[in-house]
Backbone as XML, in Angstrom:
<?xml version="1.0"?>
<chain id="A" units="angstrom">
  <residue number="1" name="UNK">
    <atom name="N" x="136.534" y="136.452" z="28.574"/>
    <atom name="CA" x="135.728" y="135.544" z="29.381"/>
    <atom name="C" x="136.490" y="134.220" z="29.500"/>
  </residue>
  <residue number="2" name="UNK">
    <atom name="N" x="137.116" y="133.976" z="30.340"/>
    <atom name="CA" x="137.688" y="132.430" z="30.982"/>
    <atom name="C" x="137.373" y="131.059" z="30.638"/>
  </residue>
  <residue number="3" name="UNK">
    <atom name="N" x="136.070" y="130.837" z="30.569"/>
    <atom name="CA" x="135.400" y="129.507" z="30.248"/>
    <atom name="C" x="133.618" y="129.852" z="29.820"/>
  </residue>
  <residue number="4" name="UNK">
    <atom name="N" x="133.490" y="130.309" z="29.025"/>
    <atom name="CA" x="132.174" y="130.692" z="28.415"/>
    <atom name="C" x="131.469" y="129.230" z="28.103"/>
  </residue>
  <residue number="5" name="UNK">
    <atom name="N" x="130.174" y="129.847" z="28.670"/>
    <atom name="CA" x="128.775" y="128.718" z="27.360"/>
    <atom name="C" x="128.910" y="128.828" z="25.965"/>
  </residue>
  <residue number="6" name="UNK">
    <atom name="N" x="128.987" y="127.526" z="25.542"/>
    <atom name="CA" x="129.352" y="127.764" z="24.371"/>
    <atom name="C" x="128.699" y="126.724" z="23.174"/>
  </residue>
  <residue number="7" name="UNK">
    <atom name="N" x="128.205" y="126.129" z="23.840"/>
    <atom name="CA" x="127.155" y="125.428" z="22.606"/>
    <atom name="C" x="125.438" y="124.667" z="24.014"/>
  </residue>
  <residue number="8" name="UNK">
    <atom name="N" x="124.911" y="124.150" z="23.339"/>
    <atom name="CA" x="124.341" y="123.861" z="24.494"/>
    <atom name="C" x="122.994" y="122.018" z="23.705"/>
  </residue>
  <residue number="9" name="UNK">
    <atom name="N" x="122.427" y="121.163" z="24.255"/>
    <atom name="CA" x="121.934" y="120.264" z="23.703"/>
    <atom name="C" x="120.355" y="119.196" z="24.179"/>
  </residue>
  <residue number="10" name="UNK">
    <atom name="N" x="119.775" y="119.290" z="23.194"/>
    <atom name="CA" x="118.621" y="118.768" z="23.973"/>
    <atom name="C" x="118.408" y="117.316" z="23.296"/>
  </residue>
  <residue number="11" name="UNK">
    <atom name="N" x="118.550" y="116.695" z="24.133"/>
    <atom name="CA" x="118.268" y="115.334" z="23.928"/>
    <atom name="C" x="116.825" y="114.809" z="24.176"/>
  </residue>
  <residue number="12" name="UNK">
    <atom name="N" x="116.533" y="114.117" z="23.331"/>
    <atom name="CA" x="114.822" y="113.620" z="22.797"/>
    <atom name="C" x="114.600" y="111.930" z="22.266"/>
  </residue>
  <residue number="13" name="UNK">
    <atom name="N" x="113.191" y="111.363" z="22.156"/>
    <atom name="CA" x="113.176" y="110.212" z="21.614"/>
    <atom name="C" x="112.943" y="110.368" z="20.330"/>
  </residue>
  <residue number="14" name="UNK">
    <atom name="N" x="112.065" y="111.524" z="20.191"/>
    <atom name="CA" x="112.027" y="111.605" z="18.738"/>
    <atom name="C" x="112.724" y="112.436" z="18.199"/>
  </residue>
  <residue number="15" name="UNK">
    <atom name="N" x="113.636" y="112.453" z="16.840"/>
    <atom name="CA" x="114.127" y="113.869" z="16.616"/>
    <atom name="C" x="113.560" y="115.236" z="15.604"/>
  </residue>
  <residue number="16" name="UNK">
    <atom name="N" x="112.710" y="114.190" z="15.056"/>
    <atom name="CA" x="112.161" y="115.188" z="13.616"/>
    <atom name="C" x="111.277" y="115.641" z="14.474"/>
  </residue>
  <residue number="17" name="UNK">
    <atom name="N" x="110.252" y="115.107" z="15.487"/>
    <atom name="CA" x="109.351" y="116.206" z="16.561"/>
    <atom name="C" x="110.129" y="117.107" z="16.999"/>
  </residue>
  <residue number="18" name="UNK">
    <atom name="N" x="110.855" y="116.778" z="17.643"/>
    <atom name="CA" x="111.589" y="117.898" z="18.497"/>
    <atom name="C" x="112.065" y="118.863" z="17.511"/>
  </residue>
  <residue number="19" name="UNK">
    <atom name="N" x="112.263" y="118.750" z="16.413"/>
    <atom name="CA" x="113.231" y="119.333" z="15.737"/>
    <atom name="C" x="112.134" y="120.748" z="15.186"/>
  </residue>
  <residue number="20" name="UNK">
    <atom name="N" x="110.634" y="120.300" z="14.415"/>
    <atom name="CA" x="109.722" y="120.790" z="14.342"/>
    <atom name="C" x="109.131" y="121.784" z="15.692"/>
  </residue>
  <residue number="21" name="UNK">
    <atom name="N" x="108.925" y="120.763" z="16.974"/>
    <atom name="CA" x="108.616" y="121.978" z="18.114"/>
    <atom name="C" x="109.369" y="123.256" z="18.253"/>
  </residue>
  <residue number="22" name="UNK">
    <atom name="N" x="110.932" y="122.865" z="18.389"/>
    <atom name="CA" x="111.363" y="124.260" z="18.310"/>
    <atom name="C" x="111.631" y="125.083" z="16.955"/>
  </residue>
  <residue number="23" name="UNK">
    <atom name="N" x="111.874" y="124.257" z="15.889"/>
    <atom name="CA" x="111.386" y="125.112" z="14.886"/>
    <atom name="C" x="110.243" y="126.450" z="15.254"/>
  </residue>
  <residue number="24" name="UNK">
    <atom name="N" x="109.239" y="125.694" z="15.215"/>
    <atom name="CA" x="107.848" y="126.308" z="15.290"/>
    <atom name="C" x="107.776" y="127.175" z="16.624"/>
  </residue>
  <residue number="25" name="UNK">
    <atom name="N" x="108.268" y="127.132" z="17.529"/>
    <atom name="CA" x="108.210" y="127.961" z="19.447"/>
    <atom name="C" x="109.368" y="128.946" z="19.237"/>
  </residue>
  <residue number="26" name="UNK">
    <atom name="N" x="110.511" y="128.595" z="18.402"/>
    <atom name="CA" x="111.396" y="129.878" z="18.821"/>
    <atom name="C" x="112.167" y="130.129" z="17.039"/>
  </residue>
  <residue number="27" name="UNK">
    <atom name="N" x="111.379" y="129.780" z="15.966"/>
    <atom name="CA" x="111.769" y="130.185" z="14.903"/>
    <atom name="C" x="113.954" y="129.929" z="14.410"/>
  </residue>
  <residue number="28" name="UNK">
    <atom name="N" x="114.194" y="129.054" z="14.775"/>
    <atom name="CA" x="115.242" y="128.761" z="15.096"/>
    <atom name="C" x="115.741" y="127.699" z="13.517"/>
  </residue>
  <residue number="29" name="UNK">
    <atom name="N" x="116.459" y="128.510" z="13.091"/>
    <atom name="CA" x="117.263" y="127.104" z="11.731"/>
    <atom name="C" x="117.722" y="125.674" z="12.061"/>
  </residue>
  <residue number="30" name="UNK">
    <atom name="N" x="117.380" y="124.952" z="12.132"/>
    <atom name="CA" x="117.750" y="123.161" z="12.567"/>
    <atom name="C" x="117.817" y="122.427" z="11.324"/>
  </residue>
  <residue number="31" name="UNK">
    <atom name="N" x="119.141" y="121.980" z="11.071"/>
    <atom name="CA" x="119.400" y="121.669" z="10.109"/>
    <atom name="C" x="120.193" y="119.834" z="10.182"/>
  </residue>
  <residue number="32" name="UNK">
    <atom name="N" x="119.925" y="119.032" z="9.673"/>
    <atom name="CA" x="120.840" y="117.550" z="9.894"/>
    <atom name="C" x="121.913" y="118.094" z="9.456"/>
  </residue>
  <residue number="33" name="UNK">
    <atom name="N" x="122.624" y="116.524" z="10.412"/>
    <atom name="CA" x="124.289" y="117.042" z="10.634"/>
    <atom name="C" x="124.012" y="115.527" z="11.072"/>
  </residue>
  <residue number="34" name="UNK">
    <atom name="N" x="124.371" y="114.778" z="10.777"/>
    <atom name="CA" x="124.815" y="113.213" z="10.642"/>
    <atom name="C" x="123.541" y="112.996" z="11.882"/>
  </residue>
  <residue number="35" name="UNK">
    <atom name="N" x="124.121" y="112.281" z="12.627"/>
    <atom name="CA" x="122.558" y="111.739" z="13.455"/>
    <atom name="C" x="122.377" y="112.832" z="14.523"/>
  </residue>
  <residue number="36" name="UNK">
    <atom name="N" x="122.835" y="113.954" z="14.304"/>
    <atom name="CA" x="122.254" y="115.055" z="15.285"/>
    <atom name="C" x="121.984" y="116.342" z="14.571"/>
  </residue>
  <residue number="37" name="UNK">
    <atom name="N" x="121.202" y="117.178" z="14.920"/>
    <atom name="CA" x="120.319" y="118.355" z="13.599"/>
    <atom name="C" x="120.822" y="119.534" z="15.054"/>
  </residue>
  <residue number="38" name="UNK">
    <atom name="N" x="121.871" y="120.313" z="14.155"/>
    <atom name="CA" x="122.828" y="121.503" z="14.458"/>
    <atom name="C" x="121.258" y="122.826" z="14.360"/>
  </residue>
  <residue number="39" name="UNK">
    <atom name="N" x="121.340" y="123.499" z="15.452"/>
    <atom name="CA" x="120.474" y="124.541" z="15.769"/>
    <atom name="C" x="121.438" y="125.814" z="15.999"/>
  </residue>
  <residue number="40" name="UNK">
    <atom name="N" x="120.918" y="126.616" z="14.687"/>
    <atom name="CA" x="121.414" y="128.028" z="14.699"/>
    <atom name="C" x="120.298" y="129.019" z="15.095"/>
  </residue>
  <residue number="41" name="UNK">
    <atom name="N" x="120.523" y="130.406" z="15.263"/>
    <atom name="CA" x="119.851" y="131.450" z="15.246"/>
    <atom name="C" x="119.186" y="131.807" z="16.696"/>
  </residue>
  <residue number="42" name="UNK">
    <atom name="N" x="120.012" y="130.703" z="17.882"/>
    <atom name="CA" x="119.674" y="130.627" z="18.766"/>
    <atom name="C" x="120.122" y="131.302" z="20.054"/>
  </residue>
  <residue number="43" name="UNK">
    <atom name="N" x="121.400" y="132.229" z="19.411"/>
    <atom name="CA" x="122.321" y="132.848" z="20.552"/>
    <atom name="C" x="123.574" y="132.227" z="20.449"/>
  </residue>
  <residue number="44" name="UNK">
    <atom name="N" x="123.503" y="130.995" z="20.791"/>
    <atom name="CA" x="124.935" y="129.803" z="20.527"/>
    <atom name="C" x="124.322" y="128.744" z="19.847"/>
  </residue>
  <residue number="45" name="UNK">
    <atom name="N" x="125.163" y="128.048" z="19.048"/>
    <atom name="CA" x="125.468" y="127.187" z="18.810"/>
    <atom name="C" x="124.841" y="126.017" z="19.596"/>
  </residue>
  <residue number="46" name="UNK">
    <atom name="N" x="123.451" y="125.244" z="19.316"/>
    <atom name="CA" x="123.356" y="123.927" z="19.872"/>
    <atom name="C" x="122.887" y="122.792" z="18.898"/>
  </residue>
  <residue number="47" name="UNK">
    <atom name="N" x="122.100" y="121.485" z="19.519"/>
    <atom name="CA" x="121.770" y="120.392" z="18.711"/>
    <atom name="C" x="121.208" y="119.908" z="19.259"/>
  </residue>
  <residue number="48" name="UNK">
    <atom name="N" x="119.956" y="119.046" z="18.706"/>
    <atom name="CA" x="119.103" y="117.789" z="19.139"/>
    <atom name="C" x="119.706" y="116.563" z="18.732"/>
  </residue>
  <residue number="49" name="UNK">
    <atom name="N" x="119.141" y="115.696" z="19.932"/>
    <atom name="CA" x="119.639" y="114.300" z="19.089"/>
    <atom name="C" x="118.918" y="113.609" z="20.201"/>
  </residue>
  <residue number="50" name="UNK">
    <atom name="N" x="118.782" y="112.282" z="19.359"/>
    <atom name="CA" x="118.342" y="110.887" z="19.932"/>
    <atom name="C" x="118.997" y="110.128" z="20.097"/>
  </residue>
  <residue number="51" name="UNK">
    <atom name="N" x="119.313" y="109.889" z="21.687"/>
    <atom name="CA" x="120.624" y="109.455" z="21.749"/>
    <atom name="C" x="120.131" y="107.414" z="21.452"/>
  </residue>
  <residue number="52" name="UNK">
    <atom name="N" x="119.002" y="107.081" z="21.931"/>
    <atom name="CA" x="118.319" y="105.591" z="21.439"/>
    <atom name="C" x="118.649" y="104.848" z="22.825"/>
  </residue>
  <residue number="53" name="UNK">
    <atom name="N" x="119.015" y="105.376" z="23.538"/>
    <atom name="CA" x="119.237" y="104.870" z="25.118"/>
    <atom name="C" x="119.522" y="105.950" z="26.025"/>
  </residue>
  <residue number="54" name="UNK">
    <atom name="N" x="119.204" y="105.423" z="27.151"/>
    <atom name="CA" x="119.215" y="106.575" z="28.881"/>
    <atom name="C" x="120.464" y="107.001" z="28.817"/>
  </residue>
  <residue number="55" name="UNK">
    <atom name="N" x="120.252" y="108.415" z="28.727"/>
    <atom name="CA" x="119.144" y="109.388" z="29.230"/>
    <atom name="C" x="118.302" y="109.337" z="28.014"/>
  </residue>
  <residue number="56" name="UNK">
    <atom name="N" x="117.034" y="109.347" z="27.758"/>
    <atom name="CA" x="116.512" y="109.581" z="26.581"/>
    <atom name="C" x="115.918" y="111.229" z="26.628"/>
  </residue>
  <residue number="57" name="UNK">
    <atom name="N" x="115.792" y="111.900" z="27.538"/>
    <atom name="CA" x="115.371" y="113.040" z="27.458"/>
    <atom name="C" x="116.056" y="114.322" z="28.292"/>
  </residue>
  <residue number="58" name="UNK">
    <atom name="N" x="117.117" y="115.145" z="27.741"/>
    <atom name="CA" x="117.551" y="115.985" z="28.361"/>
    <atom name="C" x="118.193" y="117.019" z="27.796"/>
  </residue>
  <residue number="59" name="UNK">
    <atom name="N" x="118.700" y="117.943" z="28.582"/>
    <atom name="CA" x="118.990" y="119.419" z="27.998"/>
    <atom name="C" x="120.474" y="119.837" z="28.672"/>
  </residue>
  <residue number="60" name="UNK">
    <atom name="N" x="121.334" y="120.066" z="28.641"/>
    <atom name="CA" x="122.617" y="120.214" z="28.961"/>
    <atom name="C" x="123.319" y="121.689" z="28.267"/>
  </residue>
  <residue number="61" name="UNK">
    <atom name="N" x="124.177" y="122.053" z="28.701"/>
    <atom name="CA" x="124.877" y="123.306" z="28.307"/>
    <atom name="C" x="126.307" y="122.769" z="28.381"/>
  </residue>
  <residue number="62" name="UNK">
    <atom name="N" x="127.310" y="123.538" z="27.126"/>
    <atom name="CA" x="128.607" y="122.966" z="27.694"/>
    <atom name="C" x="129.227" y="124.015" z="27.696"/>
  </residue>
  <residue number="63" name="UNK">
    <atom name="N" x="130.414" y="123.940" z="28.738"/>
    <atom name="CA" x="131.331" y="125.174" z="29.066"/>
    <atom name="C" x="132.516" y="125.000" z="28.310"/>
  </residue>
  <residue number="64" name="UNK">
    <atom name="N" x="133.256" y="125.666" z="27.557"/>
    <atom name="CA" x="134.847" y="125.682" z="26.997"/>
    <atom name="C" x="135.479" y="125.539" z="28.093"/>
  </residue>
  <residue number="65" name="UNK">
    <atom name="N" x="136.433" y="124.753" z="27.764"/>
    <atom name="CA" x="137.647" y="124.313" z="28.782"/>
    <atom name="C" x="139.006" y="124.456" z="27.790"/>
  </residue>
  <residue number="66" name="UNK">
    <atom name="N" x="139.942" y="124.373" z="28.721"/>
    <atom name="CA" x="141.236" y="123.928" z="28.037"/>
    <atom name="C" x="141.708" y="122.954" z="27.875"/>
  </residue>
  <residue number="67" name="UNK">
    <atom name="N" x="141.416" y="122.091" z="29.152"/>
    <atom name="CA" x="141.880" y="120.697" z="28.920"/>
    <atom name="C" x="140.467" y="119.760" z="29.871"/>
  </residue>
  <residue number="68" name="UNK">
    <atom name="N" x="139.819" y="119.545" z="29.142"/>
    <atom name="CA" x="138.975" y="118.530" z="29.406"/>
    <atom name="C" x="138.950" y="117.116" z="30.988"/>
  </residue>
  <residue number="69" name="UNK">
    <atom name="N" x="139.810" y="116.948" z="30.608"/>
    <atom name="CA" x="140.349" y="115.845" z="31.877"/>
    <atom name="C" x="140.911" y="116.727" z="33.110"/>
  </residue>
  <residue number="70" name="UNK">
    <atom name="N" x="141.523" y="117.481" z="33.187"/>
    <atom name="CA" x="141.777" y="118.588" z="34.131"/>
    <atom name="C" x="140.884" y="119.187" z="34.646"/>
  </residue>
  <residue number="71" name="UNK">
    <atom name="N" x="139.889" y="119.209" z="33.725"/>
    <atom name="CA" x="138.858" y="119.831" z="34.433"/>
    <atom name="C" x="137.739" y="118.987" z="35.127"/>
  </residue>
  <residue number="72" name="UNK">
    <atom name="N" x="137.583" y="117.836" z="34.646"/>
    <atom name="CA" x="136.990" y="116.632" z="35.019"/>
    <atom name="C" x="137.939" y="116.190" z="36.431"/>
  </residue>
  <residue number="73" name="UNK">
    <atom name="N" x="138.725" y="116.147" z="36.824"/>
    <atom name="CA" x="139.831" y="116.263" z="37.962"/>
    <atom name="C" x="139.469" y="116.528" z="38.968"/>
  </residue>
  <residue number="74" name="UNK">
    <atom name="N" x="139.357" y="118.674" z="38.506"/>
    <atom name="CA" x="138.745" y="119.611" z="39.549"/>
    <atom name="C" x="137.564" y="119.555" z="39.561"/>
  </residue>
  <residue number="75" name="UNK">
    <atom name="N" x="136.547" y="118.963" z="39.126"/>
    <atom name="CA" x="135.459" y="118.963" z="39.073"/>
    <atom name="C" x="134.818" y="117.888" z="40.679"/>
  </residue>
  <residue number="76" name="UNK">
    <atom name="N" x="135.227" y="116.875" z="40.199"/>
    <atom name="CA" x="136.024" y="115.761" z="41.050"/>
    <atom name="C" x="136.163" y="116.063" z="42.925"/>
  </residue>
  <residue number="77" name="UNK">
    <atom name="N" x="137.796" y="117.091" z="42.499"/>
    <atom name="CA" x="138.179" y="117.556" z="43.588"/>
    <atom name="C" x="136.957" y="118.857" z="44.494"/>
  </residue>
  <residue number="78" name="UNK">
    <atom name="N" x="136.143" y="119.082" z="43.700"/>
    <atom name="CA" x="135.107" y="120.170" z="44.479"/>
    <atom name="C" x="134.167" y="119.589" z="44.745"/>
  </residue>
  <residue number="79" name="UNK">
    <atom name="N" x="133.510" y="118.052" z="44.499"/>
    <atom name="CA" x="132.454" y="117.645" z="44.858"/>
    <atom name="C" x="131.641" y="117.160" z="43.460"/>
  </residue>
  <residue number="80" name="UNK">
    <atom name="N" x="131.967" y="116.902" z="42.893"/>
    <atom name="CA" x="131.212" y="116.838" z="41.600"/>
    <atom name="C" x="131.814" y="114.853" z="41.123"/>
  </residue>
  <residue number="81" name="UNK">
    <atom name="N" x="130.557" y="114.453" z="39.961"/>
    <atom name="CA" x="131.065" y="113.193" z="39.650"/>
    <atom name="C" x="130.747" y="113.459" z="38.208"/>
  </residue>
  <residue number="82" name="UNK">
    <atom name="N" x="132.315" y="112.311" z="37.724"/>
    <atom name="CA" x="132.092" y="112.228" z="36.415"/>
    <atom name="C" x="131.092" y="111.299" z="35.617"/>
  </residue>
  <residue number="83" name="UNK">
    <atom name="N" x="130.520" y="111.612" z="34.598"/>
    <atom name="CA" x="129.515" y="110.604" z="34.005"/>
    <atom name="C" x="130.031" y="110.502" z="32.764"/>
  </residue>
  <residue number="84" name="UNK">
    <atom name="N" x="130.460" y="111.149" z="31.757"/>
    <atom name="CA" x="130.756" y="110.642" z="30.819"/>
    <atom name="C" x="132.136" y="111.041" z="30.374"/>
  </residue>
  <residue number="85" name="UNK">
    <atom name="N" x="133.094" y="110.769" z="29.531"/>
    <atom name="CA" x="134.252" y="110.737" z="29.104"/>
    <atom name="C" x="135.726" y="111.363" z="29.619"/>
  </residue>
  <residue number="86" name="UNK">
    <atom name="N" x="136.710" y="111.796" z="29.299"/>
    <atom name="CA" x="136.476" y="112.598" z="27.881"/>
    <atom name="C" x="136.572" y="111.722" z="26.711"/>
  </residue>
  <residue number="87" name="UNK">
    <atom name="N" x="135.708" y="112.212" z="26.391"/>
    <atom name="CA" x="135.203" y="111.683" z="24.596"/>
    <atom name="C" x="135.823" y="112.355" z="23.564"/>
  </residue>
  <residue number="88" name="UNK">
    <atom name="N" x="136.837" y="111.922" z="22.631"/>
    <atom name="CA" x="137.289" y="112.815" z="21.358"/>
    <atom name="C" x="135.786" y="112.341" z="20.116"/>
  </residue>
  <residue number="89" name="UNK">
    <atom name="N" x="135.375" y="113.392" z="19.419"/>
    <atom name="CA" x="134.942" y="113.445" z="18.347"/>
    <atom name="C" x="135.526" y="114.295" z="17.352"/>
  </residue>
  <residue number="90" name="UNK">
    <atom name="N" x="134.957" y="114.293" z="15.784"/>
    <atom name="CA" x="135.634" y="115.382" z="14.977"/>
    <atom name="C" x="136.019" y="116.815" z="15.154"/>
  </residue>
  <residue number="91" name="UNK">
    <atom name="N" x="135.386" y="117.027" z="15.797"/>
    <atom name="CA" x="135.195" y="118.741" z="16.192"/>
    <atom name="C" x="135.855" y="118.903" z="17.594"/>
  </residue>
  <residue number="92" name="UNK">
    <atom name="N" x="136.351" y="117.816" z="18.233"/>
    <atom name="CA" x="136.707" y="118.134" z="19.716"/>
    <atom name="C" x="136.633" y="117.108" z="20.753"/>
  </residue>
  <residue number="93" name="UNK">
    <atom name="N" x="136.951" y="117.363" z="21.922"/>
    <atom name="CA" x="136.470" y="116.523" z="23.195"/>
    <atom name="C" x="135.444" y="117.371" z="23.894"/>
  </residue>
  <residue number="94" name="UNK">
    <atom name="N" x="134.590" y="116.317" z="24.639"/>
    <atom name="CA" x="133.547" y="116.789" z="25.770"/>
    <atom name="C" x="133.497" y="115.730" z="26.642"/>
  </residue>
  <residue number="95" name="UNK">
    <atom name="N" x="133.041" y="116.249" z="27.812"/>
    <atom name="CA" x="132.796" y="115.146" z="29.085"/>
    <atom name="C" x="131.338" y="115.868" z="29.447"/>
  </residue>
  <residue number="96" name="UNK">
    <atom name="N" x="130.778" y="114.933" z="30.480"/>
    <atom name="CA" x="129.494" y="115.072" z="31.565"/>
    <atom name="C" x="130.065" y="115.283" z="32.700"/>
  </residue>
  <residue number="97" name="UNK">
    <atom name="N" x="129.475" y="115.959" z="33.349"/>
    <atom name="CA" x="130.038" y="115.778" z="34.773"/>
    <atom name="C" x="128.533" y="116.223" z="35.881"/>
  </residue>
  <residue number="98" name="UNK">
    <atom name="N" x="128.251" y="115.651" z="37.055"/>
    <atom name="CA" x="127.627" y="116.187" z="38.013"/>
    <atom name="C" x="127.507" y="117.018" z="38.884"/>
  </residue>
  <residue number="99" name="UNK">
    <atom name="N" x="126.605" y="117.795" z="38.847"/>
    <atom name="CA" x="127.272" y="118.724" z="40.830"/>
    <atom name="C" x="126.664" y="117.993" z="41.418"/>
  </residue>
  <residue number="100" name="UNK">
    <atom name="N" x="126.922" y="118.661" z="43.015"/>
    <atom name="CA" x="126.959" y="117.698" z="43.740"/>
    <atom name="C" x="125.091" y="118.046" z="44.123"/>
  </residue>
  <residue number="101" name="UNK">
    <atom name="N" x="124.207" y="118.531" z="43.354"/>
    <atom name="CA" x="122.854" y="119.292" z="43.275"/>
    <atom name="C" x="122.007" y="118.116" z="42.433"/>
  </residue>
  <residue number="102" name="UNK">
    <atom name="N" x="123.306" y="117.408" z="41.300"/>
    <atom name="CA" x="122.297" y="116.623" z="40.671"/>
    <atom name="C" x="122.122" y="117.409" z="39.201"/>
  </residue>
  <residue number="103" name="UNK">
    <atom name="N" x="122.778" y="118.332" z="38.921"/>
    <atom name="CA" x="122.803" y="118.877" z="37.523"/>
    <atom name="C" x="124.070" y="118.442" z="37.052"/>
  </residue>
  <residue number="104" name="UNK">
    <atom name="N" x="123.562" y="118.305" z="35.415"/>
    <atom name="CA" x="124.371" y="117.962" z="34.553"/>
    <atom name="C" x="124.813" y="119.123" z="33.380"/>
  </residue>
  <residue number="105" name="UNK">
    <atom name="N" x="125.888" y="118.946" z="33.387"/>
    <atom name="CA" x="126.866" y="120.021" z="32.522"/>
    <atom name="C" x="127.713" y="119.394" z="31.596"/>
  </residue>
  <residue number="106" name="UNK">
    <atom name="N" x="128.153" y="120.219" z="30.671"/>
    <atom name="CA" x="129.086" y="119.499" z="29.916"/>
    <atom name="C" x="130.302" y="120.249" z="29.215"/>
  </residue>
  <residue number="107" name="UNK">
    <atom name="N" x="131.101" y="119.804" z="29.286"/>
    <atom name="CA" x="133.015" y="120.192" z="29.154"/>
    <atom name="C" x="133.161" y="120.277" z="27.996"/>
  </residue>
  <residue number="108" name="UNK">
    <atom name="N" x="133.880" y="121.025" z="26.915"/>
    <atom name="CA" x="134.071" y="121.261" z="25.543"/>
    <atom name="C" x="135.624" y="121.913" z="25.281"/>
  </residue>
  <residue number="109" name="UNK">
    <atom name="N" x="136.531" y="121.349" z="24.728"/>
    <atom name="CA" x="137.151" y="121.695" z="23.871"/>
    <atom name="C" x="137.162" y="121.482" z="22.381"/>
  </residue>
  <residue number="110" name="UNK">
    <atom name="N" x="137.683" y="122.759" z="21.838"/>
    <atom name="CA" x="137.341" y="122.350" z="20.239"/>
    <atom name="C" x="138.514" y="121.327" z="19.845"/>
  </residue>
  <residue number="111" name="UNK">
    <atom name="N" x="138.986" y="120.636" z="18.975"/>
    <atom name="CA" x="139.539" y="119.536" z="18.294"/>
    <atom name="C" x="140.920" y="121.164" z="17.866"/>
  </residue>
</chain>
């Protein structure tokens, strides 16, 4: 598979609610992980978090890439806008990006 889903994230104001709702709706392990609580048992790999500013409420999927900015490029070049990075963290880089629909996606390489 080329560029698979591969983790995915729901952003909230609160996190210990959220963290409890899906606990409790889809029986799912959510566990802290520094200021974001890592969700297993879910198919892939995702996380809640509070981000404490806009967007305060949203849900995103991210696709594996190879090179992050390249793909933010072509993303670009097909009609799409960038919103956030690329961002290095411990585990990797990710970006935001738009279609041109108004959905938001998100770019992942591992570190």
């Amino acid at each position: 598979m080329p560029n698979p889903v591969v983790h995915f994230e729901i952003g909230c104001r609160d996190s210990a609610r959220t963290q409890q709702l899906y606990r409790a709706l889809f029986d799912w392990t959510i566990d802290a992980a520094g200021p974001a609580a890592m969700i297993s048992g879910a198919g892939i790999l995702g996380h809640i978090t509070a981000l404490g500013h806009e967007p305060l409420n949203y849900t995103i999927f991210y696709v594996q890439v190879e090179d992050v900015a390249a793909h933010i490029a072509k993303a670009e070049a097909l009609g799409c806008k960038k919103l956030v990075g690329p961002i290095v963290i411990p585990t990797g880089t990710f970006a935001w990006i738009q279609d041109p629909d108004g959905n938001t996606l998100g770019l992942w390489k591992n570190a």
